[in-house]
The first five atom37 places (N, CA, C, CB, O) and aatype in JSON, in Angstrom:
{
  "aatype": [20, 20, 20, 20, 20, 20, 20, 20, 20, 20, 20, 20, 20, 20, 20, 20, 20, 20, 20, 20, 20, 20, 20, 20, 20, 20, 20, 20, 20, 20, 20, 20, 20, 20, 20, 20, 20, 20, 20, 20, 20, 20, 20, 20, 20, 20, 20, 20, 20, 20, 20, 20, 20, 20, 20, 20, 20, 20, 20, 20, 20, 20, 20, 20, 20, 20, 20, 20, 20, 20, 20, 20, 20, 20, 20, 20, 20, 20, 20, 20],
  "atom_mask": [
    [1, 1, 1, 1, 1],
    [1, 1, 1, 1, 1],
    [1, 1, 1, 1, 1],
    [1, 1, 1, 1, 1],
    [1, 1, 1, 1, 1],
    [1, 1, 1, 1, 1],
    [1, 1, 1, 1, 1],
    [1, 1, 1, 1, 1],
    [1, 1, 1, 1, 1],
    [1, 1, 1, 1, 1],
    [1, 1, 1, 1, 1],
    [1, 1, 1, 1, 1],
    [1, 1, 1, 1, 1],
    [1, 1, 1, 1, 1],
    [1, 1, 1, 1, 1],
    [1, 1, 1, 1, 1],
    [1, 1, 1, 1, 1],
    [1, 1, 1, 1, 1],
    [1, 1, 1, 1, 1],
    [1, 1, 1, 1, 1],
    [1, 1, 1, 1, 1],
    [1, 1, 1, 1, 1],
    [1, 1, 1, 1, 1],
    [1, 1, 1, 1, 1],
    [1, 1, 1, 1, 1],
    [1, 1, 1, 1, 1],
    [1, 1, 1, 1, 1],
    [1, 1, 1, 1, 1],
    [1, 1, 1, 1, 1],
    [1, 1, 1, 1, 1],
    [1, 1, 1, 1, 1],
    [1, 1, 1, 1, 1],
    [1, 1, 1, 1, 1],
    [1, 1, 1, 1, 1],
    [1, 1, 1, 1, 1],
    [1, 1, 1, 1, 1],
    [1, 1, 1, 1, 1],
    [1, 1, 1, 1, 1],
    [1, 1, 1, 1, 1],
    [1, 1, 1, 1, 1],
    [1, 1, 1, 1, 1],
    [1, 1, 1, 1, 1],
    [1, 1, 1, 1, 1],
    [1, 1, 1, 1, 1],
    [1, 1, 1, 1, 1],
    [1, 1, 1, 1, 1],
    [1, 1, 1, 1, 1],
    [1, 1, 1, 1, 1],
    [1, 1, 1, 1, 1],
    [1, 1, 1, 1, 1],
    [1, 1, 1, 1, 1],
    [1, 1, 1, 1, 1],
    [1, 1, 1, 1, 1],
    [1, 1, 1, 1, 1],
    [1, 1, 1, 1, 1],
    [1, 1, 1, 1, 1],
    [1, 1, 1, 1, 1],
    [1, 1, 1, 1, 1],
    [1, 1, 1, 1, 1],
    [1, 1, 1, 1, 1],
    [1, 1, 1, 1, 1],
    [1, 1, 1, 1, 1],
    [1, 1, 1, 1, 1],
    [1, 1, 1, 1, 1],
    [1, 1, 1, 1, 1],
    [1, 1, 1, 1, 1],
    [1, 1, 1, 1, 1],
    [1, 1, 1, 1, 1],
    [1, 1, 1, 1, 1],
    [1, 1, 1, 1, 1],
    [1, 1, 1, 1, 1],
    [1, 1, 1, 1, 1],
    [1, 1, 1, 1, 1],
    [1, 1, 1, 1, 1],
    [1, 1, 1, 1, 1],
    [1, 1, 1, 1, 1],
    [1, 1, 1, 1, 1],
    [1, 1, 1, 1, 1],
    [1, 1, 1, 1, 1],
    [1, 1, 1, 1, 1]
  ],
  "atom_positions": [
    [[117.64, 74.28, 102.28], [117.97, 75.52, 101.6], [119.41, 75.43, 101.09], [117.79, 76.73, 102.54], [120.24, 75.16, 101.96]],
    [[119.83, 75.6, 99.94], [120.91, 76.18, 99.38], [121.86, 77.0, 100.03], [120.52, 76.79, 98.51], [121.48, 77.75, 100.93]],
    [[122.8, 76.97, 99.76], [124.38, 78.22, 100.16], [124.0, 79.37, 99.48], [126.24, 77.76, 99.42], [123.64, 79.25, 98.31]],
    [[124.01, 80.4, 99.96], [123.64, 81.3, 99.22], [124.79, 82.21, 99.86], [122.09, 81.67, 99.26], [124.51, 83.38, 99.59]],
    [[125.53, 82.15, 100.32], [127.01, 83.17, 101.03], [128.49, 82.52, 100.31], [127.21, 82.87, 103.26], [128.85, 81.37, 100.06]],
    [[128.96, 83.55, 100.17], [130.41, 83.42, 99.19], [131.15, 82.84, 100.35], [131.25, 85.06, 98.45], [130.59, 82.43, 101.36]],
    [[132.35, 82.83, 100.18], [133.62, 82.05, 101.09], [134.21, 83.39, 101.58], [134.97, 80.93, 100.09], [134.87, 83.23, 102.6]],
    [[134.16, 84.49, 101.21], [134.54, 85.84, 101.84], [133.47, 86.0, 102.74], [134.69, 87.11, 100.83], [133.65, 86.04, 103.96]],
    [[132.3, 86.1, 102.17], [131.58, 86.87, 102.82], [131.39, 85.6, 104.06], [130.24, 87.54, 101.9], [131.29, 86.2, 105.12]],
    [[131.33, 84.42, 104.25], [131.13, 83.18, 105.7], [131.98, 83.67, 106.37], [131.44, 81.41, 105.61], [131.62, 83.8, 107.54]],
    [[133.74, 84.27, 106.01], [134.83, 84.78, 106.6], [134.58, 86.0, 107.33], [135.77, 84.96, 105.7], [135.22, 86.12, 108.38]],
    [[133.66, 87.08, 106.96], [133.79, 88.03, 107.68], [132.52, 88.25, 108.18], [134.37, 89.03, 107.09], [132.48, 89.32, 108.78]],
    [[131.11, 87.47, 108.19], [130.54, 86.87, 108.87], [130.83, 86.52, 110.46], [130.47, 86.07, 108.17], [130.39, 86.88, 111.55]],
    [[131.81, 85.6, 109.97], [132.09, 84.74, 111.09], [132.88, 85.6, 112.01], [132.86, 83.42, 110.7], [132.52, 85.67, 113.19]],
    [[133.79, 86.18, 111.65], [134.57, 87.35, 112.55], [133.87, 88.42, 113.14], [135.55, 88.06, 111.78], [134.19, 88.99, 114.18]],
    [[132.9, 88.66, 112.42], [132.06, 90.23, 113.09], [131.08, 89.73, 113.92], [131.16, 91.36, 111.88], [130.61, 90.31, 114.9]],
    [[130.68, 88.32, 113.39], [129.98, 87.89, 114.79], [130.3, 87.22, 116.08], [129.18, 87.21, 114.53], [129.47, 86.99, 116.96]],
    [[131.45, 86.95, 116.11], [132.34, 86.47, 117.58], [132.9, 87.78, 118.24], [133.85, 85.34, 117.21], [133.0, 87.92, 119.46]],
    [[133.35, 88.97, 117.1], [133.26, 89.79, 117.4], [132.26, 90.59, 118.77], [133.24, 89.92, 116.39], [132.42, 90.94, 119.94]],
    [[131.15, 90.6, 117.69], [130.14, 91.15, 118.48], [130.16, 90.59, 120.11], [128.78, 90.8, 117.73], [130.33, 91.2, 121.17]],
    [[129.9, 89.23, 119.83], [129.43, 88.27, 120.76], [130.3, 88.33, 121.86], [129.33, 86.92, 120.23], [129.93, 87.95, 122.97]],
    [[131.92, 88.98, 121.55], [132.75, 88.66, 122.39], [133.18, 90.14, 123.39], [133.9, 87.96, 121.53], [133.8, 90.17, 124.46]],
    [[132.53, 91.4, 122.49], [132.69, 92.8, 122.84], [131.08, 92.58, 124.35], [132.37, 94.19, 120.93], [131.05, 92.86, 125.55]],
    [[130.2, 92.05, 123.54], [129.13, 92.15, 124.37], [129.35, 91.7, 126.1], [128.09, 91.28, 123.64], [129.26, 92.26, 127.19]],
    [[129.65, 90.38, 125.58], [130.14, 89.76, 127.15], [131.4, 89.79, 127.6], [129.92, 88.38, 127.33], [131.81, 88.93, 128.38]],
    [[132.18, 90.85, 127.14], [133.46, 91.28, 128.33], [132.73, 92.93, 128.71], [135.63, 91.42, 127.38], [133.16, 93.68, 129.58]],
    [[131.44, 93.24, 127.71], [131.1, 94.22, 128.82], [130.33, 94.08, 130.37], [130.33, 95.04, 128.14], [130.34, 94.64, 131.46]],
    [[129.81, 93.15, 129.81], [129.18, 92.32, 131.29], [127.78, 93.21, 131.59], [130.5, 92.47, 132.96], [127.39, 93.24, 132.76]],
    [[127.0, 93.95, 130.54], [125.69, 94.66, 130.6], [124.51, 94.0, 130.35], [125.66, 95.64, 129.78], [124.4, 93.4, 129.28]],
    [[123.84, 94.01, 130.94], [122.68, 93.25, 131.0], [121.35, 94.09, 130.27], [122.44, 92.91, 132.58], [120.37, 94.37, 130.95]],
    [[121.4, 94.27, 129.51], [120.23, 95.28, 128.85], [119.43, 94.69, 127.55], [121.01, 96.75, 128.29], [119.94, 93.77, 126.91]],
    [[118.15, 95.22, 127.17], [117.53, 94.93, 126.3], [118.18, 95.6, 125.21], [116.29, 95.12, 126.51], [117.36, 95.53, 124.3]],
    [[119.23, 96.22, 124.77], [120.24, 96.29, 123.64], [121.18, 95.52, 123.85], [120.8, 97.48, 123.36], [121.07, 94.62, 123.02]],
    [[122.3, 95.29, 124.66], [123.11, 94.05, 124.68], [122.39, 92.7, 124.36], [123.72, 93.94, 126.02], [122.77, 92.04, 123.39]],
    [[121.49, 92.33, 125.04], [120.42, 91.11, 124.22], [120.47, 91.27, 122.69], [118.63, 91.31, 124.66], [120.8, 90.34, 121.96]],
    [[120.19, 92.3, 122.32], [119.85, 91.87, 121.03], [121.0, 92.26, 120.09], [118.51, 92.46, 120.59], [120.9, 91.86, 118.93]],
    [[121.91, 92.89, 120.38], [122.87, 92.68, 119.7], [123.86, 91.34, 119.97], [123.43, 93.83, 119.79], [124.67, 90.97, 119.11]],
    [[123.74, 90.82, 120.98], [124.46, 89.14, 121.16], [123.4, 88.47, 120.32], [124.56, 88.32, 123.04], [123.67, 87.29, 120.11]],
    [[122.55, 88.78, 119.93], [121.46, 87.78, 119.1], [121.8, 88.08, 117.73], [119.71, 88.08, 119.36], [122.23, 87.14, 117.06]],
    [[121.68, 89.29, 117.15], [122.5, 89.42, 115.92], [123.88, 88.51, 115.6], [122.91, 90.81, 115.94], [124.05, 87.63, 114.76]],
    [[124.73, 89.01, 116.54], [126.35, 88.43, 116.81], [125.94, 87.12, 116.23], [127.08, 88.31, 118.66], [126.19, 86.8, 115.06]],
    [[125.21, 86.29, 117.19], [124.72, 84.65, 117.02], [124.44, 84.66, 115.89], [123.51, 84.02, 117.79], [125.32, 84.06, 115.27]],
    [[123.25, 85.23, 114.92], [123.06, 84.85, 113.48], [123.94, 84.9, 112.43], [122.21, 85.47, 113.05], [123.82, 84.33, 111.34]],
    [[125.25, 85.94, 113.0], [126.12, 85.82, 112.15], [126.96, 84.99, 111.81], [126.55, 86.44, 112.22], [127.44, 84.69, 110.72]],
    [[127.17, 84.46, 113.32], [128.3, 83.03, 113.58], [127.61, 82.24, 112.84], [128.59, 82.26, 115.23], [128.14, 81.45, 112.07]],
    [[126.12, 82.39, 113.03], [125.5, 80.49, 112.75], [125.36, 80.47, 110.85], [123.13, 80.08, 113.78], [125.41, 79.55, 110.04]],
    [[125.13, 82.33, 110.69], [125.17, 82.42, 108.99], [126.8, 82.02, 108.45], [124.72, 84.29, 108.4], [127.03, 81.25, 107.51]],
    [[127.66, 82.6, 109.11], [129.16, 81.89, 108.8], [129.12, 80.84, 108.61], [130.15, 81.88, 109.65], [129.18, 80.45, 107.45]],
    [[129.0, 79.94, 109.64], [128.77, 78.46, 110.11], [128.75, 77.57, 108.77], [127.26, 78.29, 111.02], [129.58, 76.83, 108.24]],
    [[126.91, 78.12, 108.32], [126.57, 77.25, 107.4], [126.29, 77.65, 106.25], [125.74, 76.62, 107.73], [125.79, 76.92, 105.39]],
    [[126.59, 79.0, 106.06], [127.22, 79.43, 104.37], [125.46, 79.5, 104.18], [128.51, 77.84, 103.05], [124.95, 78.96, 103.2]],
    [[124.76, 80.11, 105.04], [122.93, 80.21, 104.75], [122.38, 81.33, 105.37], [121.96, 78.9, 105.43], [122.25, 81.51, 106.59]],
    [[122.06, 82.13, 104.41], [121.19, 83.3, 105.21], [119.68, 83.31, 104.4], [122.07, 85.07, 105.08], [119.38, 83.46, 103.22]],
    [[119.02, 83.12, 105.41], [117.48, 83.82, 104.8], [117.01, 84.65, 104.49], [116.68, 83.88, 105.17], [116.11, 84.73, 103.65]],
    [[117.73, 85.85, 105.38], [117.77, 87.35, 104.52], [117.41, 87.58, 103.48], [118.8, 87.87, 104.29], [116.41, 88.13, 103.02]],
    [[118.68, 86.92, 102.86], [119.73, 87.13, 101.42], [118.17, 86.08, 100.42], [122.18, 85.9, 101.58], [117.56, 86.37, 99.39]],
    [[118.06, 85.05, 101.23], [117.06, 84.19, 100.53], [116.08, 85.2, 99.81], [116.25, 83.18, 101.62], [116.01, 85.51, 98.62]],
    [[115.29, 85.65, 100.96], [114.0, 86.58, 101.08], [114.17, 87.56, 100.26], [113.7, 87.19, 102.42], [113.32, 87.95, 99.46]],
    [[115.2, 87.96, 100.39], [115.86, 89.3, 99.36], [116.3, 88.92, 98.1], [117.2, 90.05, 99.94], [116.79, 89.76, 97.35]],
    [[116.19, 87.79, 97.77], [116.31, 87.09, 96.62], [118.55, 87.51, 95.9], [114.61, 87.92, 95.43], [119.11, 87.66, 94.82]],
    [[118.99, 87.5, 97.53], [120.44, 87.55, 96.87], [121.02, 86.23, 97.12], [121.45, 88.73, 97.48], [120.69, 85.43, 97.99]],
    [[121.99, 86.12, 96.17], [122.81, 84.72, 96.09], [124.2, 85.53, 95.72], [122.18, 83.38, 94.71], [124.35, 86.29, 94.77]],
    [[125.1, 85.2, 96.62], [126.72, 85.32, 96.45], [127.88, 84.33, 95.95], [127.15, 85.56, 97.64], [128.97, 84.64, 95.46]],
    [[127.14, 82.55, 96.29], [127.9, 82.43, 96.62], [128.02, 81.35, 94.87], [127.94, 82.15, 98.22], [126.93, 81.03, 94.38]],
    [[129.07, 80.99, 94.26], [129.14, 80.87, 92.75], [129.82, 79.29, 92.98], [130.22, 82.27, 91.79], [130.34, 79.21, 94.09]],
    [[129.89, 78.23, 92.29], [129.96, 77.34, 92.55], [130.83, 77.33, 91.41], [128.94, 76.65, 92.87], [130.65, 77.92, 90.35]],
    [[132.21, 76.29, 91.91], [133.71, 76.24, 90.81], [133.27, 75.65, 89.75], [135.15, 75.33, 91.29], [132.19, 75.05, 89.73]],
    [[134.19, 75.78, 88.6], [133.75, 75.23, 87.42], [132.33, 74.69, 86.71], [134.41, 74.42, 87.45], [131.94, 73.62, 86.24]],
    [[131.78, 76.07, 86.89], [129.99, 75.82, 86.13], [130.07, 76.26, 85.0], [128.56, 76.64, 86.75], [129.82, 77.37, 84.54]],
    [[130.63, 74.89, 84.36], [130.45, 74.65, 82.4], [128.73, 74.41, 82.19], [131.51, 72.71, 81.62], [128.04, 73.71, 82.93]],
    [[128.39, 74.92, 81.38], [127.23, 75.11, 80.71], [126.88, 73.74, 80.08], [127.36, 76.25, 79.71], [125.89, 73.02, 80.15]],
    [[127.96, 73.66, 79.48], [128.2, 71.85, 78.81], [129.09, 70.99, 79.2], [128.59, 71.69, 77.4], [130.31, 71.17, 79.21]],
    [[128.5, 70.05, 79.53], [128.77, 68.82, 80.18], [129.55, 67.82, 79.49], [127.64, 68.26, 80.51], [128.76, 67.27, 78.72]],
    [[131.06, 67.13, 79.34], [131.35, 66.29, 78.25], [130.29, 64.91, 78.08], [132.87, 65.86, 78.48], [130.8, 64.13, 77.28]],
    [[128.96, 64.42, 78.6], [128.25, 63.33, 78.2], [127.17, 64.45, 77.31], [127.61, 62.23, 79.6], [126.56, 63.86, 76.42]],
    [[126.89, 65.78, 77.41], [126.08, 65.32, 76.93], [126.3, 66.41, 75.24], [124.76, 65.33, 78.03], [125.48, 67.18, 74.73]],
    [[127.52, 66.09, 74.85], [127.93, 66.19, 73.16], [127.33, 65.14, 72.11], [129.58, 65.96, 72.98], [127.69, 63.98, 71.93]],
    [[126.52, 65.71, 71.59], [126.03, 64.83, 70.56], [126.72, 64.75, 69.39], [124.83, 65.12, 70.22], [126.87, 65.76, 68.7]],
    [[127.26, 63.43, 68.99], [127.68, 63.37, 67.63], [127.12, 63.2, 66.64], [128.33, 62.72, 67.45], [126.01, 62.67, 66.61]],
    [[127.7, 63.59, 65.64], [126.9, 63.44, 64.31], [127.26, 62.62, 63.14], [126.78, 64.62, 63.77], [126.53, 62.6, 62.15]]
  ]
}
């Protein structure tokens, strides 16, 4: 699969999910909501990580824009 996450958005990704991950286990609660919000936390780190969400796939969004995308290429100018 493709990058489909900007360089901002892997950045605050990555923070809201260590975040999470890190609020969860200094509470030290053991519950079927703490579970699943440390599981969120995790998809966020691992969507930071690797600049890939399936979400975004599924949802057909793409953020992330790739530098200098010239339309035309200098090989392929045809002379005349």
């Amino acid at each position: 699969m493709q990058r489909n996450i900007s360089g901002l958005e892997r950045v605050l990704r990555l923070c809201l999910g260590l975040g999470i991950c890190a609020a969860v286990l200094m509470l030290g609660h053991t519950n079927l909501a703490d579970s699943a919000l440390l599981l969120v936390g995790l998809f966020l780190v691992l969507n930071g990580l690797t600049a890939r969400c399936y979400l975004w796939r599924w949802l057909g969004i793409n953020s992330f824009r790739r530098a200098g995308g010239c339309s035309i290429s200098p090989n392929d100018r045809s002379e005349a």
